[in-house]
C-alpha positions as CSV (number, residue, x, y, z in Angstrom):
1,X,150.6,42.7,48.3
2,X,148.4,42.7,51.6
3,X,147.1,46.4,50.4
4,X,146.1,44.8,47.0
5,X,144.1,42.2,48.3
6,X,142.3,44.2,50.9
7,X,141.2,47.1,48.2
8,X,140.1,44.6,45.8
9,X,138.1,43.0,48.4
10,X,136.7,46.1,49.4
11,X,136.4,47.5,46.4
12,X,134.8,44.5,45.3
13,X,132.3,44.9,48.2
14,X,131.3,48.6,47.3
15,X,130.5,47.2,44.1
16,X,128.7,43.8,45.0
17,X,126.7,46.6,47.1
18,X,126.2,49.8,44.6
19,X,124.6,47.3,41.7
20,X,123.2,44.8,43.3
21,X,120.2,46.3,45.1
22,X,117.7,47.6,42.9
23,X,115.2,49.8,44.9
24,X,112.7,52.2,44.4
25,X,112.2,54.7,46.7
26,X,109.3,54.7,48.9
27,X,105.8,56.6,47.9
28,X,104.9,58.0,50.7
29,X,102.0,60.4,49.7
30,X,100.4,61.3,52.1
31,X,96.7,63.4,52.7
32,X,96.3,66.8,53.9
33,X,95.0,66.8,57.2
34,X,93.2,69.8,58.2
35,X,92.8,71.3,61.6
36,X,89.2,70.6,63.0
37,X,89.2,72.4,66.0
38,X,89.1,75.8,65.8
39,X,86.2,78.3,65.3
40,X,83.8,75.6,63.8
41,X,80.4,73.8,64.8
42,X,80.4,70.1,65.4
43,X,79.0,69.4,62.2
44,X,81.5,71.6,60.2
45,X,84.2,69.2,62.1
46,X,82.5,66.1,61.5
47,X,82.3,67.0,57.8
48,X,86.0,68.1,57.7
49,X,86.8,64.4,59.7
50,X,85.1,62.6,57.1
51,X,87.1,64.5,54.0
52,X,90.5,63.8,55.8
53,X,89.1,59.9,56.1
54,X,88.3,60.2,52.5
55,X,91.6,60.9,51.6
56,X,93.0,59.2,53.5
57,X,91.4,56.3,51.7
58,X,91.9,57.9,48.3
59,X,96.1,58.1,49.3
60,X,96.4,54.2,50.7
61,X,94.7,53.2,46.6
62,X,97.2,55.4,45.2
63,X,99.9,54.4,47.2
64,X,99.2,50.4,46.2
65,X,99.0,51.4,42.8
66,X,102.3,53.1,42.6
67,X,104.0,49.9,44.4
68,X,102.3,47.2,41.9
69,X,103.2,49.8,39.3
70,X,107.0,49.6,40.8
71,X,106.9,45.8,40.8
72,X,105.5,45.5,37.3
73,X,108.2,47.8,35.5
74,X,110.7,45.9,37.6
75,X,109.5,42.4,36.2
76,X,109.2,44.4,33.2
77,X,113.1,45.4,32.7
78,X,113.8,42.1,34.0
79,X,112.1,40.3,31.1
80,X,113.1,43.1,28.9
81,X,117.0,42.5,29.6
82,X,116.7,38.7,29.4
83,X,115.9,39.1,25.7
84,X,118.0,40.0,22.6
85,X,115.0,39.8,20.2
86,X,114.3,43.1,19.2
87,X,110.4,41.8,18.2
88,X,110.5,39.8,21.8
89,X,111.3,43.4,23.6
90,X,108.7,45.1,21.6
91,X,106.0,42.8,22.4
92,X,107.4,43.0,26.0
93,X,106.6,46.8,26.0
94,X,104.1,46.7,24.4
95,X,102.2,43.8,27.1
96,X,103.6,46.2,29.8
97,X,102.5,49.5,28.3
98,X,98.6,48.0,28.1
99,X,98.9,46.9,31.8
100,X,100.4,49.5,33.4
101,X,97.9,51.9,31.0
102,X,94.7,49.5,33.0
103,X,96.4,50.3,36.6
104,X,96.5,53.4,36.2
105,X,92.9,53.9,34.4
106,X,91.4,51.7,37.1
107,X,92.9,54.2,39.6
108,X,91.4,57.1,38.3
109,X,87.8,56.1,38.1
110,X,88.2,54.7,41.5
111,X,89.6,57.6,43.3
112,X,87.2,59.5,41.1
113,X,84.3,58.2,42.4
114,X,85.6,58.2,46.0
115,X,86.1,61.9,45.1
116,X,82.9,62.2,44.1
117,X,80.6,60.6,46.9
118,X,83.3,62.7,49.1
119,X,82.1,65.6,47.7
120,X,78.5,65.2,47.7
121,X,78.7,64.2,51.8
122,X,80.6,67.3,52.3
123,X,78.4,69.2,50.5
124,X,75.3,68.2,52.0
125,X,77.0,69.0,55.2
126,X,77.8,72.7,54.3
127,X,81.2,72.7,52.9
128,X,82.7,74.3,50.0
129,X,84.5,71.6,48.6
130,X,87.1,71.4,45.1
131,X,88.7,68.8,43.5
132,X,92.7,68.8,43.7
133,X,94.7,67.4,41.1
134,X,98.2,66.2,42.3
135,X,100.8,64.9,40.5
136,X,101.6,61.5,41.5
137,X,104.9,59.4,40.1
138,X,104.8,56.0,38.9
139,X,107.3,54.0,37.9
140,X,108.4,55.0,34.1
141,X,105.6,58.3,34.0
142,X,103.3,60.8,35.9
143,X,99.9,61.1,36.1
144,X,97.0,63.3,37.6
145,X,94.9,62.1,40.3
146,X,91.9,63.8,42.0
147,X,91.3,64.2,45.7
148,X,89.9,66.5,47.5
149,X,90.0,69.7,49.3
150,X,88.0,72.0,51.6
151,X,87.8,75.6,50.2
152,X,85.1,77.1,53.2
153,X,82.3,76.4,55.1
């Protein structure tokens, strides 16, 4: 009897555990740094600094918009499961599908323009510069998003 009890307590532990924390994982994407030392003049390095910084910048508005995108379909399923109405659940989708569509459009012209003045500093400094698209994950889809890499100088 003593057995019983203590498996379905423990069993009833594993699954108070398994289902009821709902997390993402963590985005964690991160820039590419490149090496600034070697074999270059000052400016060259400078140049190079201020891409990484760019980046860097570029990554940190990414990596917000993937969390508030995690949060959003989160609320979003929430909602979703709290309603048997099928035209309640479409109207859901479709209010989440037109904000999470916004997020992600506001991204990309950001991060496109910080590309873009990225790439005209560089530039002007003497390096070859290209635009990288990377594949970054959201919560319920994918999407490109443009930062920026050194080619040569």
């Amino acid at each position: 009897m003593l057995k019983k009890s203590v498996i379905a307590v423990l069993f009833s532990v594993v699954m108070a555990l398994g289902l009821g924390t709902s997390v993402f994982a963590e985005s964690n994407n991160e820039a590419v740094k490149y090496d600034v030392t070697n074999e270059m003049t000052p400016e060259v390095a400078k140049a190079i600094a201020e891409v990484n910084k760019t980046n860097e910048k570029i990554y940190e508005e990414i990596n917000k918009a993937v969390d508030k995108s995690e949060k959003m379909y989160a609320k979003y399923q929430d909602e979703k499961s709290k309603h048997q109405d099928v035209a309640k659940q479409a109207l859901l989708t479709k209010e989440y599908e037109e904000k999470s569509a916004k997020l992600i459009s506001e991204l990309k012209v950001k991060t496109e323009s910080m590309t873009l003045k990225g790439i005209e500093k560089a530039e002007k400094a003497g390096l070859i510069m290209e635009i990288e698209w990377v594949l970054i994950e959201f919560a319920d889809r994918e999407e490109l998003i443009d930062p920026m890499v050194v080619v040569g100088w």
